[in-house]
Each structure stands twice: as C-alpha cells, then as structure tokens.
N, C-alpha and C positions, 0 to 999 in steps of 0.2 A: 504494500500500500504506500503507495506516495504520499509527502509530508500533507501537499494541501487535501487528498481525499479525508487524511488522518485527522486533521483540523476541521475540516466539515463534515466527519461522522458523527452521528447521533448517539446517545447512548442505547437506546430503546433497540437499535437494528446493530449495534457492534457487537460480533461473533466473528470465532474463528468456522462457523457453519456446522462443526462437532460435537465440542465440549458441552457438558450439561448446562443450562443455564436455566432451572427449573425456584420458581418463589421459595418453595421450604425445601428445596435439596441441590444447591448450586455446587458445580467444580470445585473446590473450596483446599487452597493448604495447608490451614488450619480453619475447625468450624469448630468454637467453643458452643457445648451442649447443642449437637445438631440430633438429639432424638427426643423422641417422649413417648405414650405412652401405647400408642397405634397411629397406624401409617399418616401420614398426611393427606392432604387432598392431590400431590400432586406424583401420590404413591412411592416418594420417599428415595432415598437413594438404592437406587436397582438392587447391589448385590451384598447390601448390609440391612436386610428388612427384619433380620428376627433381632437387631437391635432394638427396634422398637416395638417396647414392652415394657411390664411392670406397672406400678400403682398410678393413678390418675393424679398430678400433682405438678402444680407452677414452681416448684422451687426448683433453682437452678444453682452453676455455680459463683464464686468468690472468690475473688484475691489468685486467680492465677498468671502466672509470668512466664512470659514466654520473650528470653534475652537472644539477640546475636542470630545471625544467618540471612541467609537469601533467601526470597520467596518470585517466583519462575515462572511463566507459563501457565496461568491459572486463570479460570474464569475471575476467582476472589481470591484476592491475598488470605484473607482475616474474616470470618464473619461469625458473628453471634446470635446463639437462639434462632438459627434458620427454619426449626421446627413448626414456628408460629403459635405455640403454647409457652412453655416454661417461661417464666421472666431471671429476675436477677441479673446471671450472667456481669455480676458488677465489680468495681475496685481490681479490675484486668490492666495489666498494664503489660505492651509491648515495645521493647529497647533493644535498640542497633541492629533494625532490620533492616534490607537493599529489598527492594521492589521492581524487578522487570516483568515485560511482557504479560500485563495481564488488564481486563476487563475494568474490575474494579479496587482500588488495593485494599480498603479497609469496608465494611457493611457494617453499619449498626443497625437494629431493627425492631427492639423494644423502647417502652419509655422508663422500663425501671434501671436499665442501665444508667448506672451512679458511678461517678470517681474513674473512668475507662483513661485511660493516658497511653499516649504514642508519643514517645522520646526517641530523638536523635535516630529518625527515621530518612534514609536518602536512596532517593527514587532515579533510577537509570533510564528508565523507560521502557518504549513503548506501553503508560499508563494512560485509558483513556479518560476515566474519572477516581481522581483519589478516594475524598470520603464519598459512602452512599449511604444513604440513610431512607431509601423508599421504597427498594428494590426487591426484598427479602423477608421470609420472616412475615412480622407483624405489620410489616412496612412502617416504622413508627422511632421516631427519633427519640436517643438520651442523652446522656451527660459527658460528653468526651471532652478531655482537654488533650491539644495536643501541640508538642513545644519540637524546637529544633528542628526545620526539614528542609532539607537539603534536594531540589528536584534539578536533577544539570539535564535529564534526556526529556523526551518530547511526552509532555503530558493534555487530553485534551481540555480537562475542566479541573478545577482543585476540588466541585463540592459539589453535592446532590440534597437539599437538605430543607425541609417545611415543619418550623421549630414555631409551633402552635401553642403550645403546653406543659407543663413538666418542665425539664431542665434545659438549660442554655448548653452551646458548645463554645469553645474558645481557643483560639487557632494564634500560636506567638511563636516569633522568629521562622519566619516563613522566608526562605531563598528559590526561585523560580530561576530558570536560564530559557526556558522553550515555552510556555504557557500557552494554549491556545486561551481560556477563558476561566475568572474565577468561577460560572456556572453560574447555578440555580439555585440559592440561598434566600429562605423568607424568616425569617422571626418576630416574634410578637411578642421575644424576652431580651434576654442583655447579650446575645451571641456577639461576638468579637475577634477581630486580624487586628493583630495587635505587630510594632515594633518587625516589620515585615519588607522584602524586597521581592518583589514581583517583578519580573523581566517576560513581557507577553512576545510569541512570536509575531514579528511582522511580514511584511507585503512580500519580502526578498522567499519568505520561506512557505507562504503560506498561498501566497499570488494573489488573493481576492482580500477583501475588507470581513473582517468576522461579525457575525450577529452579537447583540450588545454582549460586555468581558462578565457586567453582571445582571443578573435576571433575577428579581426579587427585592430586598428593603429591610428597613430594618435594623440592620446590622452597623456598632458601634468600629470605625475605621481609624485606629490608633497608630500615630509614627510608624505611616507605611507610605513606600512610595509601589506605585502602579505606573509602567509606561512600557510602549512599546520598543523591541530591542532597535529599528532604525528611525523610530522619532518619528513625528511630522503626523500623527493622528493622534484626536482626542480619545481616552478611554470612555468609553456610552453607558453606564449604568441606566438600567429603564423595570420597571414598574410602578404598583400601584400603590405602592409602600415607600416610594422615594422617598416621599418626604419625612418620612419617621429615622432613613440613614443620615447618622452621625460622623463627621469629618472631625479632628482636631485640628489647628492651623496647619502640622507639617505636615500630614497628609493631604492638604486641599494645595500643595504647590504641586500635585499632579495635577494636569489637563483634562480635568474631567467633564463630561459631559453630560447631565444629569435630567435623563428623561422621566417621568412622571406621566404613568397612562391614564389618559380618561379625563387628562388634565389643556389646555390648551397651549397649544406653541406657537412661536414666534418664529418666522422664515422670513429670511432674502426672497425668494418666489416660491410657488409652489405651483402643482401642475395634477390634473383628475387621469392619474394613468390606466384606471381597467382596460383589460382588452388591450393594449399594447402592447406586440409581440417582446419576448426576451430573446435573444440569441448571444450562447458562447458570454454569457454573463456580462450582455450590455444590452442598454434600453436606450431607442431614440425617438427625440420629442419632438414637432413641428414647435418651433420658437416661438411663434404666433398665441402658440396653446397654454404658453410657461407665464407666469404671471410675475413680474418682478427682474430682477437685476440679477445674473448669474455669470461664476466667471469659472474656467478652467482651476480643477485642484479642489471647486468648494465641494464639502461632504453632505453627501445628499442621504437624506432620511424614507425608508417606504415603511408607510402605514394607512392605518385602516380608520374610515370616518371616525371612532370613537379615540383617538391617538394614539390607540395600543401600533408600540413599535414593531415593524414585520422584519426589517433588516436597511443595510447599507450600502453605498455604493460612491464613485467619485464621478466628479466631472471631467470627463475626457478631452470634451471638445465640442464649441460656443460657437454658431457662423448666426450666418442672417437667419437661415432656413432653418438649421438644426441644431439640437442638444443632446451629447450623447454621455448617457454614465454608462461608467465601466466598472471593474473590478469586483461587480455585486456580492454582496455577502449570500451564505445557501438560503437565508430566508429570504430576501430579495427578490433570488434568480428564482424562485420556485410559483413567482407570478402572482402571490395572493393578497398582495396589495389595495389600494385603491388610489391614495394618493403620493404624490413625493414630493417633499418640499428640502428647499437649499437654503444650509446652514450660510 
C-alpha cells in the first residue's frame, strides 16, 4: 500500500483481507480477559471455544503488567475485555512496548476500566489507529492515561474515542514524525494532549490535502504544538463541540483552523457545487458561478448546507472562465458535498 492510499484509508475497511477482525474475538497479541462464561455473539475465537465456561460473573482482572517487547502483525496490539461481558480489567499497565504492523495498537472497551497506563511506548509502524476505544468488546470507553510515545513510522490516526461518561483519558509527551490525523476524539469530560509534539505528514508524502487532523471537541490542548512536516497549511479541527476545545497560549501559536458544524462561516467566495463532476481529485468551476475574490494556493472548504465539514482541497488555478481545486482531500473527492467556499 502506498503512503497516500495508507493516509486515506479508513479504519472501518483496513484489513489485511484475512486476519480475524470479529467485535468480541479480534487477532489480538495480547487480549486481557478475552472469555466469559459462553460463546459470544460473534461465536468466539474458532479454536479456543471450550475456554469459555464456568460461572456467570462480570469480574475481571487487576493490576496486571505486561513490560518490554514487540508487538507484530496483528489485527490488535493490546485489547481488553473483548468478550463484551466481564468489566474491570483495571490498574493494567503496559511499559516498553514497539508496535508495528498492525490495525489497531491498543483497544479499550469497557467503562470500568480505571488507572490503565501505556508508558514509554514507541510505534514503528505501519499503525493505522493507535488508541481504539469503539471497536470491540462493549464498544465503550475508560480511564487510560498514557505518557511517553515515541511514533517515528507512519501512523494513520492517534485516537478512536467518544468519552461521554465515566472517566477521562489523558495522553502527555506525545512525539509524532508521520501522523496522518489526530482522528476522532469527542469528550464531555476533562480528556487531555498534554506537553506534546505532533509532526502531521504533509502534501510531499501524502499528495492530497487530508480531511480535518481532528474530528470531535472537547478536548483540553496543553503545551503542544501540531503542524505539518512541510508547513504552508493550517491544521482544520471541525465539529460540533468546537467550541467547548480548550487551547493554552502555547499551543494556539499553531495554525489552527477551527471549524464549528452547524455553526456559520465566513468565506472569501463561495460557490453551490452539487452535480459537478470530480476527476483525478480536482473540481472545476465556471468563474461566473464563484461568488467572491479567489486566488491560487487559497484552501478551499466542501460542505454541506448545515456547515458540517465534508473535506478539503486547494486552489490550482484562477483564469477569467475557470477555477480549478486540486489536491482534494478522500472526503472531498468522494463528491458528497454541496457547497465550497474559499478561505
């Protein structure tokens, strides 16, 4: 897979087309408490089924440590309580793990998960989302803190994560070298990137402009910088929870671009593109049709009458007759826009 296919995969459809990738019985190199007490709904992992048995009962395990090693080739690095019964599974702590090649590196999946910690974790890659929190299991987020990481190979989201209730997660000393997007993070508690260096991959590695780095709100942004590795674009956080994310001063000397759905925006021009062919991830406008001032380079936004953001693209090229954006981001090129206006 090429880098920019790698960058514009989705999590929902990333597979190696083999591996099991089943809700309570995923690929997994470690799965703390993946049985309980009869099969699952999704009939359990194939050839370990008379594990599950014995007494009808949520309690799970505690306090176990699992230090040092590489984790390979896996649908899941890490995941907990995959069963979708037992809870607990708390006060786990994993230290000086390597993470290549796999789907998801870590899963949490309950909400009684308390006190979980990833220390001095460093990711080589091909990882396409680090934390997941929705995929597994209960589908249902807890309490992770996690310090120290170190990701130098190509990862495509940092987080998977809809922190509704129960406990917060907290994410400090974060180093990126390849980042396609910090993802899909929403909370409605105190979750926190704290004291962090984010290095996003850009346009040289990636070809197209990416759909927003984050999707969701919420979230307390402490002495951290976010930018991409060759500059020259703003980072787009967009949802409906904007405005409850939290900046400190140092972290707002990144270039951020803070989009707010549902909310109204402000544009150089804007233009009614339904029905306007895509091709080869460019869209062109009869000038006449565009409303406003537009110049080559400006970033052009597509969405949908209600301002929920659909994706990005740039300006190629401005004549009398035409306006062409390039570089579209996947949700862009995939046409389900209505409108685009220029930053």
């Amino acid at each position: 897979m090429s880098s920019q296919d790698f960058y514009n995969s989705v999590l929902e459809t990333y597979s190696d087309g083999q591996c099991r990738n089943s809700q309570f019985s995923p690929y997994a190199a470690i799965a703390i408490d993946p049985f309980k007490n009869e099969l699952p709904g999704d009939g359990g992992y194939p050839s370990l089924k008379s594990y599950y048995r014995g007494e009808k009962s949520q309690s799970g395990s505690t306090g176990i440590r699992v230090e040092g090693g590489t984790i390979e080739q896996f649908i899941v690095g890490v995941v907990t309580s995959p069963n979708g019964f037992t809870l607990n599974a708390e006060i786990c702590t994993f230290e000086n793990i390597t993470l290549r090649a796999c789907k998801i590196g870590f899963a949490g999946t309950q909400p009684q998960e308390k006190m979980n910690r990833i220390l001095h974790l460093k990711v080589i890659g091909p990882v396409h989302t680090l934390f997941g929190f929705a995929q597994y299991g209960r589908r249902q987020p807890g309490n992770w803190i996690i310090d120290d990481v170190e990701a130098s190979g190509e990862v495509n989201s940092l987080i998977y994560r809809f922190t509704v209730e129960y406990f917060p997660l907290y994410i400090n000393n974060l180093r990126t070298e390849s980042l396609g997007a910090i993802g899909t993070w929403q909370t409605f508690l105190s979750d926190a990137l704290t004291n962090s260096t984010i290095k996003l991959a850009g346009l040289r590695k990636r070809k197209n402009l990416p759909d927003p780095v984050l999707l969701g709100g919420g979230i307390n942004i402490v002495n951290t910088t976010i930018a991409y590795e060759d500059g020259g674009l703003p980072v787009i956080f967009a949802g409906k929870e904007m405005g409850a994310t939290r900046f400190d001063e140092q972290s707002r000397k990144s270039d951020f671009l803070i989009w707010e759905s549902f909310k109204q925006q402000k544009f150089q021009a804007s233009a009614f593109i339904r029905g306007i062919p895509i091709s080869a991830r460019t869209i062109v406008l009869k000038r006449k049709d565009v409303k406003g001032p537009v110049k080559v380079g400006a970033l052009a936004i597509f969405y949908e009458g209600n301002y929920n953001l659909k994706g990005t693209g740039i300006v190629t090229k401005v004549n009398d007759t035409e306006i062409a954006v390039g570089q579209l981001s996947e949700g862009a090129a995939k046409g389900k826009a209505n409108w685009l206006g220029f930053m």
